[in-house]
N, C-alpha and C positions, 0 to 999 in steps of 0.2 A: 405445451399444455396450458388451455390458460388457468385464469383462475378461477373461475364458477365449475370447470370440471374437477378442477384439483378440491375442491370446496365438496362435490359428490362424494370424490375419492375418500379422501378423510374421515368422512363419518361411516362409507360403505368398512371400511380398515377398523373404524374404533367399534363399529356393529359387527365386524367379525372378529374382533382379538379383544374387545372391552380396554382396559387403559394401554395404550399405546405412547411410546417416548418420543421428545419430536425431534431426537437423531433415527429414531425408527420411521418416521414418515418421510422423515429427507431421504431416507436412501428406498423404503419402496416408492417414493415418487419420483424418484431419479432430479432431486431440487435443492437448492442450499439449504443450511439450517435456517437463513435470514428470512427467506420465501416461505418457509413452511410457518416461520412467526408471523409473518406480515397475513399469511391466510387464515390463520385461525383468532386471530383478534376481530374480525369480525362475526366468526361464528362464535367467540366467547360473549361479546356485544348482547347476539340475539338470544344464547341461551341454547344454542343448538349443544356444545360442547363445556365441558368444565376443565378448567385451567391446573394444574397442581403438579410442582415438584419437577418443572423439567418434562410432563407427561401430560396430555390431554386423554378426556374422557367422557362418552356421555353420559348426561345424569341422572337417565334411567341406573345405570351401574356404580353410580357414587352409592358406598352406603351397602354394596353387596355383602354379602356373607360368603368368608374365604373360598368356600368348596366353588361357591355359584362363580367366582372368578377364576379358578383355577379350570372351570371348564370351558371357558373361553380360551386358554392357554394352549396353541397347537389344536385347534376343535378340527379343522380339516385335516391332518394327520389320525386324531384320536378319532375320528369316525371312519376314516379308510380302515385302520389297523380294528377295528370292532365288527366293522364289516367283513371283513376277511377271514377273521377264527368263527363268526356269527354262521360261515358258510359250511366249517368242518362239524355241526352242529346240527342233528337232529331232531323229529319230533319226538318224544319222550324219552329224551335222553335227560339226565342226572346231572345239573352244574354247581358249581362250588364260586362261586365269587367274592373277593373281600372287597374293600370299599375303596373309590377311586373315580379319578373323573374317565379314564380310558372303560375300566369294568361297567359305570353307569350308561356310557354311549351302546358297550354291547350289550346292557341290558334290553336300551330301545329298539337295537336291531332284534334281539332275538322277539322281539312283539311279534312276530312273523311265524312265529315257532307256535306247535301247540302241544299239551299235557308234557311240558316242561316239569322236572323236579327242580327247586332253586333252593340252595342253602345260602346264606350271608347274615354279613353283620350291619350290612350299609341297609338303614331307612328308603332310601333313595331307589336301589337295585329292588326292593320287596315292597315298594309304594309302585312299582314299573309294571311289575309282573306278577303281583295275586291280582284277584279275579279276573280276569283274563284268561281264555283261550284252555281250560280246566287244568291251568299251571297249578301245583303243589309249591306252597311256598313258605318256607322253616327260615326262620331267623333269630340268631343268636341272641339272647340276650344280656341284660346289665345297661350302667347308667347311658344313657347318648351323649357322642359329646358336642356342643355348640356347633363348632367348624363345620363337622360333615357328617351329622347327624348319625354316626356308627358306634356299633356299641365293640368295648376289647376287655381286658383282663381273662381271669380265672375263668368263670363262667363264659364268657362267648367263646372262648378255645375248648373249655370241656363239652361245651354243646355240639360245636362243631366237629369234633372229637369221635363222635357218635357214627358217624355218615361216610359210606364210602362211595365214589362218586364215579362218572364215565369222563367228567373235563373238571379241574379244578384251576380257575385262573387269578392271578394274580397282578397287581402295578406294582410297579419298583418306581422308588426314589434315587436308585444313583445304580450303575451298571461301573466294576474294573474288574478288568481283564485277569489279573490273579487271585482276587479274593471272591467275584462273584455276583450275584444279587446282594443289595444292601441298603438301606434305609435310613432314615432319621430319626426315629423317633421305637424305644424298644418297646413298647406296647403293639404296635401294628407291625412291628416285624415278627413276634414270636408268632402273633395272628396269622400273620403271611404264611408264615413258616410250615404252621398245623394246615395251613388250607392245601399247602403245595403235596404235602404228605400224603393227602386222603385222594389225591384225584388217579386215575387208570393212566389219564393225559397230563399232566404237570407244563401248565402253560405260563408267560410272563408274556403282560403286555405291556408296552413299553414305545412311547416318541423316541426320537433320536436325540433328543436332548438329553436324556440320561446316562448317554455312553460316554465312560473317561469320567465320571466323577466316584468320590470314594465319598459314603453317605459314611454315618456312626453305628448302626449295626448290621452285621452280616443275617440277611436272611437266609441265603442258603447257598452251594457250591450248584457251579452250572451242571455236574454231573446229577443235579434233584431233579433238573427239566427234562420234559421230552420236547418242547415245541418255545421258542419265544417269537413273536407277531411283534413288527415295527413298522416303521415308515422310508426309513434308509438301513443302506447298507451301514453294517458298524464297523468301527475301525479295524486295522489289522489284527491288532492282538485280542482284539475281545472272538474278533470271526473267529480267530484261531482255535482258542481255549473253547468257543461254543464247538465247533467241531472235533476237536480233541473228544471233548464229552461227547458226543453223537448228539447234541439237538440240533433239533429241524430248526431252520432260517427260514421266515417268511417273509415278504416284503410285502406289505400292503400297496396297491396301487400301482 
């Protein structure tokens, strides 16, 4: 390959994944670490790319706000797997969404969808989908928080509290095999937790990077799901335990 294609490549990689490490570009370009330095010092030169920490990145994304980065994180997986529950999803059917970059992807697919019910706590999910398509759209409230502009506590659980829904979907932050859905942070897991409670459908949506890690709280036992949406197959013992419980296994894609 030479180097003016590899030079495309790069910035097509950092337009689709935003900061990329340049042990990650050696191996999707199939090049040494030394090539992949020797290419990007001239697009650090022109200003096409920014230089930092072992990682390059464009500089439209220098400067992002966490959530907007973390939805560049797996965006071809997290719109397959949005795509895919987007389709067991009717017109004026009842959804429960909590806030997330996989939940925001299906918020954009469900645009497709009309006289939606949406309950959430995410800005993001109810900036997507009120006015539009004569969706009904209830959103929790309390302070937002900077990251990802969602509101949690007392109030956004007692709101949502209220509603009982035809799909209530969820993201997780770590997926094991014995203990379950789990998360990092106990505010958005008790959230989680209420949302999973109120749906007909109890869904989790989920990349395959989450499977095999143990977050810090338990949101909830796989037997709370009926359905979790991914992008691979999970490991043996998580398949297991999902099937022990009876949930449905999607594979997006």
């Amino acid at each position: 390959m030479n180097p003016s294609k590899r030079h495309s490549d790069i910035l097509r990689l950092l337009q689709q994944d935003g900061t990329v490490t340049i042990a990650e570009l050696a191996s999707k370009l199939g090049v040494s670490l030394e090539t992949v330095r020797r290419d990007i010092k001239p697009l650090t030169s022109n200003g096409s790319v920014v230089k930092m920490h072992g990682a390059v990145a464009l500089p439209s994304t220098v400067g992002e706000a966490p959530f907007e980065k973390r939805m560049r994180d797996n965006s071809e997986a997290k719109k397959a797997i949005a795509a895919a529950v987007a389709l067991t999803i009717r017109d004026g059917d009842s959804v429960m969404l909590d806030t997330g970059t996989t939940t925001s992807y299906l918020a954009r697919e469900l645009l497709g969808h009309r006289r939606l019910t949406v309950i959430t706590n995410s800005s993001d999910i109810a900036r997507t989908l009120s006015t539009v398509n004569d969706n009904r759209v209830y959103m929790a409230g309390g302070e937002l928080r900077s990251d990802n502009g969602a509101a949690f506590g007392v109030s956004a659980i007692d709101f949502v509290s209220n509603f009982t829904v035809s799909h209530a979907v969820i993201t997780t932050g770590a997926i094991d095999a014995s203990i379950g859905i789990m998360d990092y942070d106990l505010e958005e897991a008790e959230f989680a937790r209420t949302v999973i409670s109120r749906g007909k459908r109890a869904i989790v949506v989920t990349d395959h990077s989450k499977f095999g890690r143990q977050g810090l709280v338990r949101v909830c036992a796989f037997n709370a799901l009926t359905d979790l949406f991914t992008d691979k197959a999970p490991p043996r013992d998580i398949a297991s335990a999902l099937k022990t419980a009876g949930v449905s296994l999607t594979l997006a894609g």
